[in-house]
N, C-alpha and C positions, 0 to 999 in steps of 0.2 A: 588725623582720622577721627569721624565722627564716633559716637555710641553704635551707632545700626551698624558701619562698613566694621568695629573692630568686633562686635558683638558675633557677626556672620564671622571672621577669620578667625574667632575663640570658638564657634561652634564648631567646625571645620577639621580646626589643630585638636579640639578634645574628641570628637571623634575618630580621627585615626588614632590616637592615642590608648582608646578605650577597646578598641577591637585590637590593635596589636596585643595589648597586656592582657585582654582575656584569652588570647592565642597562646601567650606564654605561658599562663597558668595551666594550662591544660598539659603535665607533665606525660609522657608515652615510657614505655617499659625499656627501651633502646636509646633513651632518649639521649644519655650521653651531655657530649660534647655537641651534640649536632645542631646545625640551625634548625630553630622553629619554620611551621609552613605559614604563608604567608597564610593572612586573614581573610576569611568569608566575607564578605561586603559585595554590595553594586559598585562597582568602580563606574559603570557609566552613568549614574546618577550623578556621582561625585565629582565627575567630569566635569560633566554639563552645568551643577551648581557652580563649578569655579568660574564661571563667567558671570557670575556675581559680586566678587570680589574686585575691590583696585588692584592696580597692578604690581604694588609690594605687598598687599596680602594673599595673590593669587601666585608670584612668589616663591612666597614664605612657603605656599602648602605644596608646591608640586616641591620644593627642597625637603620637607619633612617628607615627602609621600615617597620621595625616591631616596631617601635614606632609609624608612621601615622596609621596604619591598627590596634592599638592595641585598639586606643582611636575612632574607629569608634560605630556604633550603631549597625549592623550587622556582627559583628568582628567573633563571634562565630558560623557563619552560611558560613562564608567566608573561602574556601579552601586555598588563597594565605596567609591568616592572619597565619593558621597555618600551612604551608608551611614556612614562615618568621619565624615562630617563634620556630620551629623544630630548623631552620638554625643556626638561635638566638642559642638555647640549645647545637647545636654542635659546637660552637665557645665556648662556655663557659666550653665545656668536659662533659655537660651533659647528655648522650649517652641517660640515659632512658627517661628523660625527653623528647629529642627530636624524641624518637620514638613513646612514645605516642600522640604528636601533629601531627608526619604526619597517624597515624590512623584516626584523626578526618576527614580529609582532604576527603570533597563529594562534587561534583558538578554536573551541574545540568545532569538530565537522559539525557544519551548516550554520555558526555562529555568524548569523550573518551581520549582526551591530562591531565586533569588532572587527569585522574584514571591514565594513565602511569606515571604521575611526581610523584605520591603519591607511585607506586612501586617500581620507581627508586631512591626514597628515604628511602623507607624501607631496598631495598634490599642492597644500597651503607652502607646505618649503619649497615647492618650484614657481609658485605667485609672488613669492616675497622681496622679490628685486624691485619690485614698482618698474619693470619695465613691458611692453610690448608682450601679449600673451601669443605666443604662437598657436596653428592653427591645429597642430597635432595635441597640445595640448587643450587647447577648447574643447575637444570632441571628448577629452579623457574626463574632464569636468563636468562635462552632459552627460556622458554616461554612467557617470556614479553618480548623478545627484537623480538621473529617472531611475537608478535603482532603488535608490533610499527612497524614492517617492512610493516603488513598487511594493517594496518589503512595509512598507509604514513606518522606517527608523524614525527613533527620537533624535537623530542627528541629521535630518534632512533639514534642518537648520540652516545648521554649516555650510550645504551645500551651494546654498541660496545667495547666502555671503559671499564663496566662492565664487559661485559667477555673477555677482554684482561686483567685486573685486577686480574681476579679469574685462570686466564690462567698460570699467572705467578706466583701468590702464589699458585697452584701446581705444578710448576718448568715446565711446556711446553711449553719453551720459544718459539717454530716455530709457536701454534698456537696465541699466546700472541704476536707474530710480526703479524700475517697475522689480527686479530683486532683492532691493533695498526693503522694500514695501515688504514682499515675499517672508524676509529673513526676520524683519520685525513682528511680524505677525502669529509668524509660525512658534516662535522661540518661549520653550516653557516658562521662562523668567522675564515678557516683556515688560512687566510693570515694575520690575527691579527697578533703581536708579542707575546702576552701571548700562545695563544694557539700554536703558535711554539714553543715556549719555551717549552712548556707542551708536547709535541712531542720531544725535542731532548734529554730529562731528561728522556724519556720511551726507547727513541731509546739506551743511553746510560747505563740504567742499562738494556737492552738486546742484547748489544755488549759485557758487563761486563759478564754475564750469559756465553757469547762463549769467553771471554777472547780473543777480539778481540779488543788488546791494543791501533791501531790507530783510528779506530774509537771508541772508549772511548773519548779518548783524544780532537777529532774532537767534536763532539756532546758535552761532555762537554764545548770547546771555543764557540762553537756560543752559548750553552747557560746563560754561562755569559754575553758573551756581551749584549744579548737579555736582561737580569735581569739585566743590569746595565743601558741598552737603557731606560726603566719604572721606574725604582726603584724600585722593587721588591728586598725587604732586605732578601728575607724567601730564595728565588732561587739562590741568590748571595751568602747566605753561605750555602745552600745543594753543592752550585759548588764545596766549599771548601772541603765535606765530599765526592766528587767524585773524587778532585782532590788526597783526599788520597790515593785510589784506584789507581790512575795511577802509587804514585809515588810507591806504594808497589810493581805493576809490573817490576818496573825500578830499585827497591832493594836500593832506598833511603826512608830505614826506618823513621828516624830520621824527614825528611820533611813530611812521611806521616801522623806520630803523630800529627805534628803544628796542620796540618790543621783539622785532626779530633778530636781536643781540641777548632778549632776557631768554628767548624760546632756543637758540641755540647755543648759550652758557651753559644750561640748563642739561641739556643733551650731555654736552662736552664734559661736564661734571660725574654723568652719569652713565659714560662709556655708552652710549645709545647714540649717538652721531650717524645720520643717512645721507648720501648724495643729494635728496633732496632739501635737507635742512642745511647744505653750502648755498643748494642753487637760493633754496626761500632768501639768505642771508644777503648772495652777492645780487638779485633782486632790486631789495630792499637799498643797497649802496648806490645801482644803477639810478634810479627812482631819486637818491638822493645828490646827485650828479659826484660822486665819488668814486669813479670811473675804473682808477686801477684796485682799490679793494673788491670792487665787482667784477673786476678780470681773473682776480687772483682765487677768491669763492669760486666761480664759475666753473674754472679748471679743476680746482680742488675737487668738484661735484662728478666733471666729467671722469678725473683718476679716480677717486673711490668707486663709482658706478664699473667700470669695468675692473677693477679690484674683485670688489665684493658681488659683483653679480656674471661671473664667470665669462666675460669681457661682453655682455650685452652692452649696448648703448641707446641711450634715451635720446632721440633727436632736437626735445625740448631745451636740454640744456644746452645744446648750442647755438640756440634762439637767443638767448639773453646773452650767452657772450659775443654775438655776431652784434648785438645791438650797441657793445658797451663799445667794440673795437669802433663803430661807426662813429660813434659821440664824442670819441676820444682821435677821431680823425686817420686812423690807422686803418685806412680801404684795404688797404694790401691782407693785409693779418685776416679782416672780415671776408674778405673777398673768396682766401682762403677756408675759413670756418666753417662758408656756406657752402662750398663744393663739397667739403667732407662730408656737413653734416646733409645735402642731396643726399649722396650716396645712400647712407644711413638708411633717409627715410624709403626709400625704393627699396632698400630692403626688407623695411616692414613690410610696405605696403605690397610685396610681393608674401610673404608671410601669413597675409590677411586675404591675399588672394586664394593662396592654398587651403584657405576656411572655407570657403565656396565650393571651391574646386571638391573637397570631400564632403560637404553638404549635395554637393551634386551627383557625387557617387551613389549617396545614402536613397538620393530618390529613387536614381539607378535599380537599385537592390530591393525598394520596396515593388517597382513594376515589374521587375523579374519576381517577385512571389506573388505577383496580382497575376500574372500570366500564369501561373503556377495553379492556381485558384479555379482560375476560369477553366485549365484543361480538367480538375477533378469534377470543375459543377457539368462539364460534357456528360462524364462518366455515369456522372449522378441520373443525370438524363435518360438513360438508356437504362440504367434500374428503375426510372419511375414508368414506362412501359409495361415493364412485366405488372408493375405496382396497379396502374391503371387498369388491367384487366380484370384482376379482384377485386377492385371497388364496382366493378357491375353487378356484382354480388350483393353490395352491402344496398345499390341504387333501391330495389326494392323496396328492403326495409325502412331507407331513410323517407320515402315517399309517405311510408305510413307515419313517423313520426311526424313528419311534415305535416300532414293532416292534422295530428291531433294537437300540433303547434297551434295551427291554423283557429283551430276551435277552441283552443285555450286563450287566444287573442282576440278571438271576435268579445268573445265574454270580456276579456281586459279591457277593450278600447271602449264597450258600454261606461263601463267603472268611468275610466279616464274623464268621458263626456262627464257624467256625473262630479267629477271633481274639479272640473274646469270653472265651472262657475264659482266655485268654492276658492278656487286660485284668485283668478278676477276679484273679489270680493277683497282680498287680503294684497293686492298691487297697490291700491293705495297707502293703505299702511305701511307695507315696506319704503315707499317713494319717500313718506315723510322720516321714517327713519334713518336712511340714507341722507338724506340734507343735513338730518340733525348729526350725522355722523361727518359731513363736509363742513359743517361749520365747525363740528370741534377739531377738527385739523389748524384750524387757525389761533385757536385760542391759546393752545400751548405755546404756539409760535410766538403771537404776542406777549404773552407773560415773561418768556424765555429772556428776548428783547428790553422789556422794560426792566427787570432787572438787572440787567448787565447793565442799562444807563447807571442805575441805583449805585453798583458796584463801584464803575468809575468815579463819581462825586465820592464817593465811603473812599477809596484808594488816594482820591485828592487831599483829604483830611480839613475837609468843609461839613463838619459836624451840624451848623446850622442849614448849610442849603441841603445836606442829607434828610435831615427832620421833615425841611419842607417838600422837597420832594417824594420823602415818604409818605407824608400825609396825604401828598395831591395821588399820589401811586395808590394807595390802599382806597381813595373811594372810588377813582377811576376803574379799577381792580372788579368791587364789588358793584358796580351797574352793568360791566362786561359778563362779568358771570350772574347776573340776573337776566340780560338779554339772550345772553347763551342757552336759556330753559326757553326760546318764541322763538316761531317761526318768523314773524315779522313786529318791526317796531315802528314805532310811528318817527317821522324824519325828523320831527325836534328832540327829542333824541338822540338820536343818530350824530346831530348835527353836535350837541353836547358833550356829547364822549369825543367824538372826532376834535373840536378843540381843546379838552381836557388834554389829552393824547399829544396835542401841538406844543400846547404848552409847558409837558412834563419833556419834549424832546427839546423846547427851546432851553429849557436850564440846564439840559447839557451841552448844548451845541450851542453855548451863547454867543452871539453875534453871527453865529455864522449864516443863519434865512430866516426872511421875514414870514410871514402866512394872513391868508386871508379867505375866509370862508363865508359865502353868500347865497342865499334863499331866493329865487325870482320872487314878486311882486306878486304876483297870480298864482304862489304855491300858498297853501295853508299849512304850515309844518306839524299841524297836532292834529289834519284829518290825513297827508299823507303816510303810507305805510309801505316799508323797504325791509329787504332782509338785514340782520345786524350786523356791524363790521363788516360791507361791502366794501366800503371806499379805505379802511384802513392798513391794507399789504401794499396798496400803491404808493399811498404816501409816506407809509415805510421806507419803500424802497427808493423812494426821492430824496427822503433827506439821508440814509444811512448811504447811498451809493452816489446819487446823481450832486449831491454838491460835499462829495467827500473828494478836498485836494483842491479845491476851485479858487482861484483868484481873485475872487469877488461874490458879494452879497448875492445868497440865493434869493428866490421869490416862488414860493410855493401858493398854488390859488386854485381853491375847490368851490365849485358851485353847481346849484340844481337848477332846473329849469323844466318845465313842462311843454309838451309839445304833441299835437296830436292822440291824444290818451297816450302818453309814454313820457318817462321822467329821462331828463337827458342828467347822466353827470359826468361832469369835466375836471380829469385831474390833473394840472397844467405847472410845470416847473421848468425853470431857466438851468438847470446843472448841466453836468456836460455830458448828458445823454448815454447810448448806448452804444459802446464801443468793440472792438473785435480784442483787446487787448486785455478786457477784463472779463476774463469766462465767467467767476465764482457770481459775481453781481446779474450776468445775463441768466444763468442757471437761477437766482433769488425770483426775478423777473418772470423768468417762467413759470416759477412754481406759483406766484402767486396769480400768473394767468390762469393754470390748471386748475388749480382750487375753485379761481372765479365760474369758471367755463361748467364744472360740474355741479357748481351750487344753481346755476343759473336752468339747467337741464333738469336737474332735480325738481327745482320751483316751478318752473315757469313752463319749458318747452316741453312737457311731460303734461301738460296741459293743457295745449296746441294754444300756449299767450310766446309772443315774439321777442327774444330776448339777446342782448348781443354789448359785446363788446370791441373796442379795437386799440392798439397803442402803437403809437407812430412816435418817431424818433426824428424832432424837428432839425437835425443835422440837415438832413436831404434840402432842410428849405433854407441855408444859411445860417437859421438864430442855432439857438443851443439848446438843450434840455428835451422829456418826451412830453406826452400829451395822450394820455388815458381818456377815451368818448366809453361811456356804461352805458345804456337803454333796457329798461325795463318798464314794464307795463306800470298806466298807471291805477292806483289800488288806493282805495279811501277807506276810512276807516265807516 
């Protein structure tokens, strides 16, 4: 355990410590023999902090918390006592036991934070099978977490978890991310390292769900390192049983075993042993054609699961052992497996029908109070009747108001005229302010970019090409943020920075595209005038996206040309274009058309001069890559 994680579970242990002893000290006249009353504190602050902690110091504190509270004098009248000692019961695997302390669990009338802690403890102990959420308890989940939504609990958190939890053990992973998102967001201590942690291990087995092998991979490293930043020994070796997963993707069987023998020794040592940590194991044998210890895990996952999860059954698991009987040539055995394990899943999925089924009641119930609704707005009807009779009353005197409205507005609408020209006068200037405010949309962007190349070379530990690169980075830098003060610059310029720019993305992407930039014949580059950094979010996004992955040398190629008073420019790359598979790139793509599109409106079309752009995605025509046409007027110095 690091400084930070032991430093948090000494703050923790000495504050219970310090309120119990000032509790003691406080001697009463009857005092006796008798036990002290428990201590004044937030216990749901205290709570909530303990999800800060690893999981031997989080531990440690609910074992001290429910030793001080055990030995008070109003113990058994106290909600945290048996909240603690629930906690107590589920560290020790005493599932019943600690659901009957969090029943005891009352506080005082209208508390309403402890009535939600006491649900959200009931209801996590009937999640915790990892199997199939039934659909009576779905509904029990939705409705305590729009309660806490309603009350504003600080533990509407939890909820969130909840049903990202029960999202995924019914395999819908999309809504099980969009909770995920929810539970991270909301939670007082996101920027803690545990509860990041706790976030890359949910992010990770729902990239694993879409077998989306780099980020596994990614979510698994940081959250190692996060489990090795605390000492968290539980998360360090779940890494190991994730890292199995990855290497099965990469079809190094043999390493995936290791690690799914270190993650569940690991377990095994530490009385923590799950059904699913047989199934990850016998997997893991499968995968490495070792057939009968895959058989024998397999079973082992399916007795524990009904064991310990009050004879539910997980259909999954009888996926891998229908697979191992197959490979091991024993149809009969499989053939069997699979009838039982049918069964099974019909009975989920009739289970999940009955979610429907009372999501359909619910609609039920809201158009029986819309009926309900519409007979009182009748009601209402026939009071505005009588209603209506008395406003012929008031009709008179509103007519006179009306008038004097009337004549308060003629006079207004004079003024207006009067300050209409005054408006008109000050349209320009806003238009130019506005442009200067679309161009600095961009600027940041760029900077943001060039330094993250800078980053990567410094993370290389190429101290010389960082120099250089810095040095080309700082004057490029400073002509960018001098053109950033003009509306327009002259094109040799333009054309200057834009290779500067090429050439500082070439020393990070070395080898990977060549570039080429060219002037017509008939441009004069130092009487033409363009706005600055036009042409530089396309060519961004050509080499950061369109030849990211490519199998072969890109070929980036920008040029100008003149044509009919109008500057044609062409930004033309061979990458692998514009695909339906990469959203975050097609989103980059658009942003830099919107930017373009409003600078152009701002400059140009606001000024009845013709201005336009277009980007076509040369797939459609067989080659590869897109092809950016610009048009803008053209404008001499």
């Amino acid at each position: 355990m690091n400084a930070r994680a032991a430093f948090a579970v000494i703050s923790v242990l000495t504050l219970l410590f310090i309120a119990s002893c000032k509790d003691k000290e406080k001697p009463g006249k009857d005092q006796g023999n008798a036990l002290p009353a428990a201590p004044r504190k937030d216990y749901l602050s205290l709570i909530i902090s303990l999800d800060t902690l690893s999981s031997a110091g989080m531990k440690s504190a609910t074992y001290r918390e429910d030793s001080l509270l055990r030995h008070t004098a109003d113990s058994n009248v106290n909600p945290f006592y048996h909240y603690f000692r629930g906690r107590y019961y589920n560290l020790e695997r005493q599932r019943d036991s600690a659901i009957a302390e969090y029943k005891k669990m009352a506080g005082p009338k209208g508390d309403v934070e402890v009535e939600l802690l006491k649900t959200y403890s009931l209801l996590d102990n009937s999640t915790a099978n990892g199997t199939m959420v039934e659909g009576a308890l779905m509904n029990d989940i939705l409705a305590a977490m729009k309660k806490a939504e309603g009350a504003h609990s600080r533990l509407t958190y939890r909820f969130y978890d909840l049903m990202a939890k029960a999202y995924y053990q019914n395999h819908n992973e999309k809504e099980s991310l969009e909770y995920t998102e929810r539970y991270y967001k909301s939670h007082p201590y996101k920027s803690h390292p545990v509860i990041r942690q706790r976030y890359y291990d949910i992010s990770f087995m729902l990239a694993s769900r879409g077998d989306d092998y780099d980020k596994m991979l990614l979510y698994n490293v940081q959250a190692r390192d996060l489990a090795k930043s605390i000492g968290d020994s539980m998360a360090i070796a779940r890494s190991y049983d994730n890292l199995s997963q990855v290497y099965a993707r990469q079809g190094q069987s043999e390493k995936g075993l290791e690690c799914s023998k270190i993650f569940f020794n690991y377990l095994k040592k530490t009385n923590n042993l799950q059904a699913y940590a047989y199934n990850n194991l016998a997997t893991s044998f499968i995968r490495n054609n070792q057939l009968d210890s895959a058989i024998h895990y397999y079973k082992e996952a399916i007795a524990l699961a009904k064991k310990r999860e009050n004879g539910k059954e997980d259909p999954n698991y009888y996926k891998g052992l229908i697979e191992a009987y197959k490979k091991k040539g024993d149809y009969a055995e499989a053939m069997e497996t699979a009838d039982y394990a049918f069964s099974v899943e019909i009975d989920h999925i009739k289970q999940i029908e009955a979610v429907k089924v009372a999501e359909i009641q619910t609609k039920y119930e809201a158009e029986k109070k819309d009926r309900n609704i519409a007979e009182l707005s009748s009601r209402n009807a026939l009071n505005e009747k009588v209603i209506r009779q008395q406003r012929w009353t008031l009709a008179l005197a509103s007519l006179v108001f009306i008038g004097i409205l009337l004549f308060f507005y003629i006079i207004h609408r004079q003024y207006r005229l009067k300050e209409k020209n005054k408006m008109l006068q000050l349209e320009n200037s806003r238009l130019n302010i506005e442009q200067k405010l679309l161009q600095a949309q961009l600027n940041p962007h760029f900077i943001f970019n060039s330094i993250a190349n800078l980053q990567s070379l410094v993370a290389s530990g190429d101290t010389k090409e960082s120099v250089r690169y810095l040095s080309a980075f700082s004057g490029l830098l400073r002509s960018v943020l001098e053109q950033s003060r003009r509306d327009f610059i002259n094109l040799e310029e333009e054309v200057t920075s834009l290779k500067n720019y090429l050439q500082l993305q070439q020393m990070r992407f070395a080898g990977i595209f060549d570039y080429q930039v060219t002037v017509a014949a008939d441009l004069y580059p130092e009487d033409i005038l363009i706005p600055p950094m036009l042409v530089q979010p396309f060519v961004e996004n050509a080499i950061e996206h369109g030849f990211r992955n490519i199998q072969y040398k890109g070929m980036l190629r920008v040029s100008f040309s003149a044509e009919n008073n109008q500057v044609i420019i062409l930004v033309d790359d061979n990458g692998k274009g514009l695909t339906s598979k990469e959203e975050n790139p097609q989103k980059k793509r658009s942003l830099a058309g919107i930017i373009l599109k409003e600078r152009l409106e701002a400059l140009f079309k606001s000024n009845g001069q013709e201005a336009n752009f277009n980007i076509e995605n040369k797939d459609n025509n067989g080659t590869h890559g897109v092809t950016v046409r610009i048009v803008i007027p053209e404008i001499k110095d």
